[in-house]
C-alpha positions as CSV (number, residue, x, y, z in Angstrom):
1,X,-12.0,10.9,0.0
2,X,-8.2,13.1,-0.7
3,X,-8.2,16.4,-1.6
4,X,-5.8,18.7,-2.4
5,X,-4.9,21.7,-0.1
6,X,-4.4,24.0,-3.1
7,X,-6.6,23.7,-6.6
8,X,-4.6,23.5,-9.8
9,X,-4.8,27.3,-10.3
10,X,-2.1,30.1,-10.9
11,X,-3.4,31.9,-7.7
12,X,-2.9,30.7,-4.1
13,X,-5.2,30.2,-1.9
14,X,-5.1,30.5,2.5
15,X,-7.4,29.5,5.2
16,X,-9.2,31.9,7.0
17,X,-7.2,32.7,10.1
18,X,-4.1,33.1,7.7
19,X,-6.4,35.9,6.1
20,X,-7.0,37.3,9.1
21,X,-3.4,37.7,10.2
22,X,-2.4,39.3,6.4
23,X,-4.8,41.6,6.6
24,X,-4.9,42.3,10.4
25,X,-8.7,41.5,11.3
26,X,-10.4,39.3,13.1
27,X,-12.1,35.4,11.6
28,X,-15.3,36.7,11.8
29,X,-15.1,39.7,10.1
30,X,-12.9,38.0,7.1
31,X,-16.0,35.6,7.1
32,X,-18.2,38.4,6.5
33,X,-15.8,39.7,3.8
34,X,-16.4,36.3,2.0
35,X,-20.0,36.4,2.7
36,X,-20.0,39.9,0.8
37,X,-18.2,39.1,-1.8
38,X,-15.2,41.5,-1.1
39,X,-13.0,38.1,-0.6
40,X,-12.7,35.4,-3.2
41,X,-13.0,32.0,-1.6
42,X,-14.2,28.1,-2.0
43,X,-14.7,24.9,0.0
44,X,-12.6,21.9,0.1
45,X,-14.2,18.9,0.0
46,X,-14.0,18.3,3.7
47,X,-15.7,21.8,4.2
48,X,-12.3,24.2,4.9
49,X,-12.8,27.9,3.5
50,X,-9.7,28.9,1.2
51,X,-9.4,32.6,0.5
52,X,-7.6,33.6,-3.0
53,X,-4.2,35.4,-2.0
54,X,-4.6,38.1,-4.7
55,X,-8.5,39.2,-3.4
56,X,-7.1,39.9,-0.3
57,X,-4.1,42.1,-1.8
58,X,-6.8,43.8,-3.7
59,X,-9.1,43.9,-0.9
60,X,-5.9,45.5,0.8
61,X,-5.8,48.3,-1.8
62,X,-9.6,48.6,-2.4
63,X,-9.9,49.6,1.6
64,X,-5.9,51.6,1.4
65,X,-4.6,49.5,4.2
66,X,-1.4,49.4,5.3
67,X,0.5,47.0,2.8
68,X,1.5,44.4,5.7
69,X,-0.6,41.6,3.9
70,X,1.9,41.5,0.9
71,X,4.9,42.2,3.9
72,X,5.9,38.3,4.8
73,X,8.8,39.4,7.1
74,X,11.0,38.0,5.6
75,X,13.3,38.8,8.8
76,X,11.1,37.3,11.7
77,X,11.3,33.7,12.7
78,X,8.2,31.8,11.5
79,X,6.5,29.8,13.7
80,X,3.2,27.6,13.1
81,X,1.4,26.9,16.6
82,X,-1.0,24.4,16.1
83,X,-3.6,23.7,19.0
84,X,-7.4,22.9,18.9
85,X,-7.9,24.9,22.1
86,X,-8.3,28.7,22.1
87,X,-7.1,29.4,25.9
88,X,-4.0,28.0,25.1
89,X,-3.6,29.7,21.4
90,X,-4.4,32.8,23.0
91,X,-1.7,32.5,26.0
92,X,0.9,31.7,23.0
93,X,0.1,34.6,21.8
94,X,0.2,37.0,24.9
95,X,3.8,35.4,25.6
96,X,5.1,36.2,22.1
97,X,3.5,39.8,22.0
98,X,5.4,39.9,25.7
99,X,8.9,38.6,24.7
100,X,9.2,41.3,21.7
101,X,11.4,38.7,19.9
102,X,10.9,39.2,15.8
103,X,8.7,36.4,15.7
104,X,5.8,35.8,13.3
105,X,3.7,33.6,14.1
106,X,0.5,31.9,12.9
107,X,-1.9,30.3,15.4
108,X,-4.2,27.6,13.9
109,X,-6.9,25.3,15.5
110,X,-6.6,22.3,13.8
111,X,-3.7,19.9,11.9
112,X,-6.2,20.3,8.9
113,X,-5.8,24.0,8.3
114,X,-2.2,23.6,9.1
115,X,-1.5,21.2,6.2
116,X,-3.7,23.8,3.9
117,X,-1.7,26.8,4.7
118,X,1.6,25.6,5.4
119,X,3.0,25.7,1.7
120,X,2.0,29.5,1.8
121,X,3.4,30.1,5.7
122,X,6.5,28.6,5.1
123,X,7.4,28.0,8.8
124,X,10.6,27.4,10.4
125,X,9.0,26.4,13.5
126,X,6.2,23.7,14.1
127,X,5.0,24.2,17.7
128,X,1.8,21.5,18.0
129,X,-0.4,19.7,20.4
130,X,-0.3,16.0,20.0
131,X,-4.1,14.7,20.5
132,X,-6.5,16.8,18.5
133,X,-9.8,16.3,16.6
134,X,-9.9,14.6,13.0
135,X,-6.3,14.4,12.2
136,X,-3.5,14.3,15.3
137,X,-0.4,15.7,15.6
138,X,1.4,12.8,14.3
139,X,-0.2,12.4,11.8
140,X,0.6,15.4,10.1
141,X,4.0,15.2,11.6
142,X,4.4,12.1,9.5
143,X,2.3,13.9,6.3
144,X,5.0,16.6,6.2
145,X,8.1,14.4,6.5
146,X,7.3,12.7,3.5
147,X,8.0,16.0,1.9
148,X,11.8,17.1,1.5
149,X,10.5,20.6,1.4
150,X,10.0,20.0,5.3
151,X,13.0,18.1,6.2
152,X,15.0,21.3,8.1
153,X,11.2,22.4,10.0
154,X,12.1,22.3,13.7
155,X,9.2,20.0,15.3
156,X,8.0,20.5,19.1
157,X,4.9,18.5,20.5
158,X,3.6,20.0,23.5
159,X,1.4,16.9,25.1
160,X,0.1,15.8,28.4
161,X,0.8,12.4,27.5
162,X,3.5,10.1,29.4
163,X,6.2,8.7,27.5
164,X,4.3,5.3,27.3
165,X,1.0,7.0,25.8
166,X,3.5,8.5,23.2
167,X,5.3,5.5,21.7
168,X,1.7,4.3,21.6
169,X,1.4,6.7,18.5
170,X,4.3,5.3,16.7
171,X,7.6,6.8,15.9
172,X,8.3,9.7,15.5
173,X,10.8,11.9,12.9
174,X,14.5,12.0,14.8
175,X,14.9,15.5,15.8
176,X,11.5,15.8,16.9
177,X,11.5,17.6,20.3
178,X,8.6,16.7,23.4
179,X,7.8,19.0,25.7
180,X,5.0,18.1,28.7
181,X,2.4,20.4,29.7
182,X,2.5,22.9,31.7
183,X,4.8,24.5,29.0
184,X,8.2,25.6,29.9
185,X,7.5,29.4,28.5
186,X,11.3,30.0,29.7
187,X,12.4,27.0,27.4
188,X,10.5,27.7,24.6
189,X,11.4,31.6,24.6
190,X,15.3,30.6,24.9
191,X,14.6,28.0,21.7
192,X,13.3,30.7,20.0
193,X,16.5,32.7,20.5
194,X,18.6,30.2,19.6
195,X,16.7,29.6,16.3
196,X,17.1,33.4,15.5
197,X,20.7,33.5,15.9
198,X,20.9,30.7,13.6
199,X,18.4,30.8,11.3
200,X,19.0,30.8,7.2
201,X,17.3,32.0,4.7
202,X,14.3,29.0,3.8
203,X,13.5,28.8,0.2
204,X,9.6,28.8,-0.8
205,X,8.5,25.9,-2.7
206,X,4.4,25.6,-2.8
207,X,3.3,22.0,-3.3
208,X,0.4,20.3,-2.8
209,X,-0.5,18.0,-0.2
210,X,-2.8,14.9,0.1
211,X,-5.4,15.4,3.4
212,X,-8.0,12.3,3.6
């Protein structure tokens, strides 16, 4: 059974580590939010938690935070890391807090909640693992190039796999950069520069996407 990421509904609706990120807290204590009532949220069919954008902007106010959730730095490179493990989210993390580069960046756990909250996130940059639970990089590698809204998103797989167990997935987009595990921090910190210095502005278009 499809669903759509985002209901047919003037508001806009993220997953829960999104809203963790806007409003600076931790998954488990948005959860609780929800649970409470203080958060507006519902369940896709396949059991994903979306959060209404404008409870957590009055959440925001209600608690007089700082306004960062309705502050999408517009000025930072944005880059979507997609990996099921959390060792290797966190060590993403730790490198980009290190490097000081104006980069912001969402960390999610599965393709899934990428295709849910990438309308909203807008990323330049796709950074993913290739073999994951339910639905595999590819996969939503292939989901997103169907959509013109994606065609300029730089695309790296970060994999284990040989070059053999790669082509066993099928083609992938042109453009597509593979990088092999142990990650090349030194690489991917030098991409990142180069993307700064030649980043445009990306124009934001929500759609709605089809997830089986």
């Amino acid at each position: 059974m499809s669903h759509k990421a985002i209901p047919d509904s003037s508001d806009e609706y993220c997953g829960t580590s999104y809203a963790a990120k806007l409003l600076n807290l931790s998954v488990g204590s948005i959860q609780s939010l929800v649970e409470k009532n203080e958060l507006i949220a519902w369940k896709t069919q396949g059991g994903h938690r979306r959060i209404s954008i404008e409870s957590i902007y009055q959440y925001q106010n209600r608690a007089n935070l700082s306004p960062k959730a309705q502050n999408h730095h517009s000025n930072f490179l944005k880059v979507m890391v997609v990996e099921d493990d959390d060792n290797t989210r966190a060590m993403y993390q730790a490198y980009f807090d290190q490097w000081d580069l104006p980069i912001d960046a969402i960390l999610l756990g599965s393709a899934i909640e990428a295709l849910l909250d990438i309308s909203l996130v807008n990323p330049q940059v796709l950074l993913t693992d290739l073999r994951m639970p339910g639905v595999d990089g590819v996969e939503m590698i292939r989901q997103l190039n169907a959509h013109p809204q994606y065609a300029h998103l730089a695309v790296i797989i970060i994999t284990g796999l040989n070059k053999e167990d790669i082509q066993a997935y099928g083609d992938l987009p042109s453009g597509t950069h593979i990088l092999q595990k142990p990650v090349d921090m030194g690489w991917l910190k030098g991409y990142f520069q180069a993307m700064l210095s030649l980043r445009t502005p990306v124009k934001k278009t929500a759609i709605q996407l089809d997830i089986a």
